[in-house]
C-alpha positions as CSV (number, residue, x, y, z in Angstrom):
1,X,42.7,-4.9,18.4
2,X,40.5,-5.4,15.2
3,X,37.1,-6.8,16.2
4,X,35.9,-9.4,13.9
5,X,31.9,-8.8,13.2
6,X,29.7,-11.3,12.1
7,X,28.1,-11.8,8.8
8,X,24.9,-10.4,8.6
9,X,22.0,-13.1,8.1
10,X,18.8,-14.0,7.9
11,X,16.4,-16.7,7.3
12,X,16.6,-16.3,3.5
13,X,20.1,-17.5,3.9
14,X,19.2,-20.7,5.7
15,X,16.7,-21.5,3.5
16,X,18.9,-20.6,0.4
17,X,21.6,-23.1,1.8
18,X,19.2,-25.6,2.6
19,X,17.6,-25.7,-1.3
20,X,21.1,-25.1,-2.7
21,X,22.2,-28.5,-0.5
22,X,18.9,-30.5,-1.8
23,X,19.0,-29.4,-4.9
24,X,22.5,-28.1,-5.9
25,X,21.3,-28.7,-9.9
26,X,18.8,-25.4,-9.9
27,X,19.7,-22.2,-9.5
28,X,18.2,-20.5,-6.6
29,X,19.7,-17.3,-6.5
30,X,16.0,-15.6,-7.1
31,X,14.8,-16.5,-3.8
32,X,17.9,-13.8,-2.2
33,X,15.8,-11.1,-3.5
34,X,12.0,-12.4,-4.0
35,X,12.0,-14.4,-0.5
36,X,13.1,-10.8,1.3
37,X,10.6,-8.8,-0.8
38,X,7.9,-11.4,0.0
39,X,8.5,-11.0,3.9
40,X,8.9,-7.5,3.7
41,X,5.7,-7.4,2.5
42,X,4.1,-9.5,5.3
43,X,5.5,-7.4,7.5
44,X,4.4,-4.2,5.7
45,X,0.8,-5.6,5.5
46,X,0.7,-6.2,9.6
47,X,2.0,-2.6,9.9
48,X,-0.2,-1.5,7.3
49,X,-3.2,-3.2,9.5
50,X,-2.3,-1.9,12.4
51,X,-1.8,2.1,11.7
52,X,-5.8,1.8,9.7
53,X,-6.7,0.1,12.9
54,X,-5.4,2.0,15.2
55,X,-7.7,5.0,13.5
56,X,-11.1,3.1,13.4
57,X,-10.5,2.3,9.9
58,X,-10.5,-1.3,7.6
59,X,-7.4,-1.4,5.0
60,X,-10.6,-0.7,1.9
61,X,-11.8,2.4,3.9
62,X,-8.5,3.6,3.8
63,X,-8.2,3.2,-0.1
64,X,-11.4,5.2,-0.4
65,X,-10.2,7.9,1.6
66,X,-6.8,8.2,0.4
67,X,-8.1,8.1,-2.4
68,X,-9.9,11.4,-2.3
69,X,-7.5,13.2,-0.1
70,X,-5.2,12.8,-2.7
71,X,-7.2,14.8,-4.9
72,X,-6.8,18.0,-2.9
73,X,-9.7,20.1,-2.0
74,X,-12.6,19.7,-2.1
75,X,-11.7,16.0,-1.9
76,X,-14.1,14.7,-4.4
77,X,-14.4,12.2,-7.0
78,X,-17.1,10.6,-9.0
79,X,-17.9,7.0,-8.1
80,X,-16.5,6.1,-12.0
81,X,-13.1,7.5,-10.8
82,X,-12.8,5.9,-7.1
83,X,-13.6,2.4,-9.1
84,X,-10.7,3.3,-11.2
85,X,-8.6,4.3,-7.8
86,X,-9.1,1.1,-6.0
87,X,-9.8,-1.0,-9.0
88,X,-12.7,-2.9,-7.4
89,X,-16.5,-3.4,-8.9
90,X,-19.0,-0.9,-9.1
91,X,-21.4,-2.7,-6.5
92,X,-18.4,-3.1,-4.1
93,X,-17.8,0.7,-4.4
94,X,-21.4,1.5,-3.9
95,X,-21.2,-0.5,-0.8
96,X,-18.2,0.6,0.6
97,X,-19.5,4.3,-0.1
98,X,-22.6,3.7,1.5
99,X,-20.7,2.2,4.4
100,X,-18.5,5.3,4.7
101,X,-21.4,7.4,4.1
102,X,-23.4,5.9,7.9
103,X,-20.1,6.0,8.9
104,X,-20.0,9.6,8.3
105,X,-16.7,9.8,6.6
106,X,-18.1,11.1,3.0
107,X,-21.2,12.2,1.7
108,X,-22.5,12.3,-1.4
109,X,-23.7,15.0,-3.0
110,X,-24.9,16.0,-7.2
111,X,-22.3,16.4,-9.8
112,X,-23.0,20.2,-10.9
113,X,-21.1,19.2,-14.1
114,X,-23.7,16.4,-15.0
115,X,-27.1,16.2,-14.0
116,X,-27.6,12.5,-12.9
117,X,-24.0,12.2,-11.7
118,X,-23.0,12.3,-8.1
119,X,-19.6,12.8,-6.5
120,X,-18.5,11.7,-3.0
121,X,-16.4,14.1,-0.8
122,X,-14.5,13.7,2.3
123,X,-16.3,15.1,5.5
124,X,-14.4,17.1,8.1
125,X,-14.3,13.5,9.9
126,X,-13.1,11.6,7.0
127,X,-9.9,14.3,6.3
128,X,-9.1,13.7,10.2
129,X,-9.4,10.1,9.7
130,X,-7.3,9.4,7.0
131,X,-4.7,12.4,7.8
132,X,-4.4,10.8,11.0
133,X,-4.1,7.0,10.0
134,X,-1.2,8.5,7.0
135,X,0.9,10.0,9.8
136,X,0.3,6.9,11.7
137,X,1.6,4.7,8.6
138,X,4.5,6.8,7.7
139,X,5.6,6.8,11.4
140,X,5.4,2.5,11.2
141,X,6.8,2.6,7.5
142,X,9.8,4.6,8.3
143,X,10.5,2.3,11.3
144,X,10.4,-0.6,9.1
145,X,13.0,1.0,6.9
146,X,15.4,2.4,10.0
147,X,18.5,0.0,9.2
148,X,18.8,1.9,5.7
149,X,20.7,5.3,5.4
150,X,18.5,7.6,3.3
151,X,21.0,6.9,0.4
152,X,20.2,3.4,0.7
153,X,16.7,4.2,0.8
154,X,17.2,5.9,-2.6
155,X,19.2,3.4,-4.2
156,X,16.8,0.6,-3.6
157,X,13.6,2.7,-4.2
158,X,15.5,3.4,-7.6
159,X,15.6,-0.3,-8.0
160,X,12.6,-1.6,-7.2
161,X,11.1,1.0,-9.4
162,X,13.3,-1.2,-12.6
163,X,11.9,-4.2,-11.3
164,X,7.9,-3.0,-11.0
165,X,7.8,-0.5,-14.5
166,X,7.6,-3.7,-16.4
167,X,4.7,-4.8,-14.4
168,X,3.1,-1.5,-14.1
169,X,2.9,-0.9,-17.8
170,X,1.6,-4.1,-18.8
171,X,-0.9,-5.4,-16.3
172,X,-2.4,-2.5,-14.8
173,X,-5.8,-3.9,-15.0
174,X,-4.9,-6.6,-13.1
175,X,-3.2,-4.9,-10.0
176,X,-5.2,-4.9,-6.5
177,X,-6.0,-2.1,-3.9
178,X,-3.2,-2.8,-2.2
179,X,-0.9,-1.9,-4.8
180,X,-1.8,1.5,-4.7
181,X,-1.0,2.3,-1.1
């Protein structure tokens, strides 16, 4: 005997048929896709949170160092370029380095390339911090995507990317920390 599943569903849906019911004139059909990416993203934020807090570390210390572990050693950048990583003001990056810095996550040290510059570069605490609090966030990202097959992973990764490009090419002086991830 054939079982007969259910539908999946979700809130979206009830609140689709409840604005297509009060307002049957306007088309709707946006909020199937933007209403999902919007929770997802609430979701992604508190799991986001958690992993950076789990590790000792605020969501803009994690920017900063992901920011220079990315770079590969010696995980360094000039203040100029971590501005231009995390796309905040140069006094907020010379207060969130000094933070880090009595936190003992980076140090500064003298440009050898230009006299008055400085760079800043990971400490052997900061690469454990932010190694840790990545594996941590991959762990809590991967369980947020466990109802996709990898395929699926793929196909909608290949679609969100046509949705974002336009976006990412025209306004990316206007994105926020959090875009980067």
């Amino acid at each position: 005997m054939a079982r007969v599943t259910k539908p999946l569903s979700d809130e979206v849906d009830d609140i689709v048929a409840q604005w297509q019911a009060e307002r049957p004139d306007l088309d709707v059909g946006p909020l199937h896709v933007l209403s999902r990416v919007s929770r997802l993203a609430r979701h992604l934020d508190r799991a986001r949170r958690a992993a950076f807090a789990a590790h000792g570390l605020e969501a803009w210390e994690f920017d900063v160092l992901s920011a220079l572990r990315r770079q590969g050693a010696p995980y360094q950048l000039s203040p100029g370029a971590l501005l231009r990583a995390t796309l905040v003001t140069s006094g907020t990056m010379t207060n969130r380095i000094d933070r880090l810095t009595g936190r003992g996550l980076v140090r500064r040290h003298p440009d050898p390339q230009d006299k008055r510059g400085v760079l800043v570069e990971l400490t052997d605490a900061g690469l454990r911090s932010v190694d840790a609090a990545m594996a941590d966030l991959m762990d809590r990202e991967r369980g947020l995507l466990v109802a996709l097959p990898a395929d699926q992973q793929r196909d909608l990764a290949a679609l969100l990317r046509v949705l974002l490009a336009p976006f990412d090419a025209t306004s990316w002086s206007r994105r926020t920390p959090d875009d980067a991830g």
